[in-house]
C-alpha positions as CSV (number, residue, x, y, z in Angstrom):
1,X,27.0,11.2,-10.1
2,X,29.9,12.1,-7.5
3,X,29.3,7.9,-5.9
4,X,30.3,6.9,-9.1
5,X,33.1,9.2,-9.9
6,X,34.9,8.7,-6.0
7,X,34.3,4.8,-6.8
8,X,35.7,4.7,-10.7
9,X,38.7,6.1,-9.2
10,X,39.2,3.9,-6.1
11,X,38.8,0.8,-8.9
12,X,41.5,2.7,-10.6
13,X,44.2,3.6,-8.5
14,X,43.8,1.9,-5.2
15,X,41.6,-1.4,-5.8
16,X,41.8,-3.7,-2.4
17,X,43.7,-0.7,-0.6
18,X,41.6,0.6,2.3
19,X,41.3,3.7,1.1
20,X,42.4,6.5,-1.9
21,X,44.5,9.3,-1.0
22,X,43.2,11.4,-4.2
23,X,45.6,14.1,-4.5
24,X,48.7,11.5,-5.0
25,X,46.5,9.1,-6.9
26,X,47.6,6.1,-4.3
27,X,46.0,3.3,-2.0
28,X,47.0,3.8,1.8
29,X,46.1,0.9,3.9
30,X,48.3,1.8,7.1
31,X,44.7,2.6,9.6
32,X,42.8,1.1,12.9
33,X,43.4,-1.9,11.0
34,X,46.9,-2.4,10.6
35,X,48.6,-2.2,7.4
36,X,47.0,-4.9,5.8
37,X,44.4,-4.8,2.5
38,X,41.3,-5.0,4.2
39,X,39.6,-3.3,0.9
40,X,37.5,-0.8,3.9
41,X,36.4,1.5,1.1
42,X,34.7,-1.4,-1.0
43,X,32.8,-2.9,2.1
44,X,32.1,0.5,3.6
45,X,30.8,1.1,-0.2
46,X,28.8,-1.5,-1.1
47,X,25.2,-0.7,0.6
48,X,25.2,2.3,-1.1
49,X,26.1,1.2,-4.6
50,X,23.4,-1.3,-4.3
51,X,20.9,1.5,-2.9
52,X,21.9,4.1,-6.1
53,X,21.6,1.3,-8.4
54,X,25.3,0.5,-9.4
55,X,24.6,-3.0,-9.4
56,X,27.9,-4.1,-11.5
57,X,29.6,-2.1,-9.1
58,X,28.1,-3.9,-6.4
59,X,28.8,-7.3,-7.8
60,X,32.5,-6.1,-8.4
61,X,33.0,-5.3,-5.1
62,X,31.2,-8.3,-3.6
63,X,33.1,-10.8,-5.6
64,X,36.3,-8.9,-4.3
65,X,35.5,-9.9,-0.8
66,X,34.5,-13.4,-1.4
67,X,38.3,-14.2,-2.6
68,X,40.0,-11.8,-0.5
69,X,38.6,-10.6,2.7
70,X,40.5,-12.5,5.6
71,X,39.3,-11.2,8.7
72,X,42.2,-13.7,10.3
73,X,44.7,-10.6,9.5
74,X,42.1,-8.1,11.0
75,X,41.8,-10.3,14.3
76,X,45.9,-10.8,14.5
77,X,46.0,-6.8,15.1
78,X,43.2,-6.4,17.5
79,X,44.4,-9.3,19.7
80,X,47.8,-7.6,20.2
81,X,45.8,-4.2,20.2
82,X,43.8,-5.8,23.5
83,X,46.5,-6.9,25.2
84,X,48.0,-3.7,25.5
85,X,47.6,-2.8,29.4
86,X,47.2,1.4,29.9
87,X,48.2,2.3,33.7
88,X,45.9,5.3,35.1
């Protein structure tokens, strides 16, 4: 099952990072979102482990975000991101 494969290894080597780069076996978190550990891979994830049945998966993942998920970090970056005035 390739979901659960791509997700073992996320848990593995980039747990809380927004995303695995796969070749270098690393979390990368620098994105839209800023640099900080937004974990975008686990909440992007967790419909579908839920949907294919990896429920421990799923209650991994949404235990993760209930102690870690600030979206007060998220909304820091877009409020400077808004500000920013483009001249045509």
């Amino acid at each position: 099952m390739m979901m659960k494969h791509g997700w073992d290894n996320y848990v593995r080597y980039a747990w809380g990072k927004n995303e695995l780069r796969p070749i270098s076996k690393r979390g990368h978190s620098a994105s839209i979102f800023g640099a900080s550990n937004m974990g975008a891979t686990i909440v992007d994830g967790m419909d579908t482990l839920y949907i294919m049945g990896l429920h421990d998966e799923y209650k991994q993942a949404r235990d993760w975000i209930a102690q870690n998920l600030d979206f007060d970090i998220v909304m820091t970056y877009f409020q400077s991101f808004d500000t920013v005035k483009t001249f045509d």
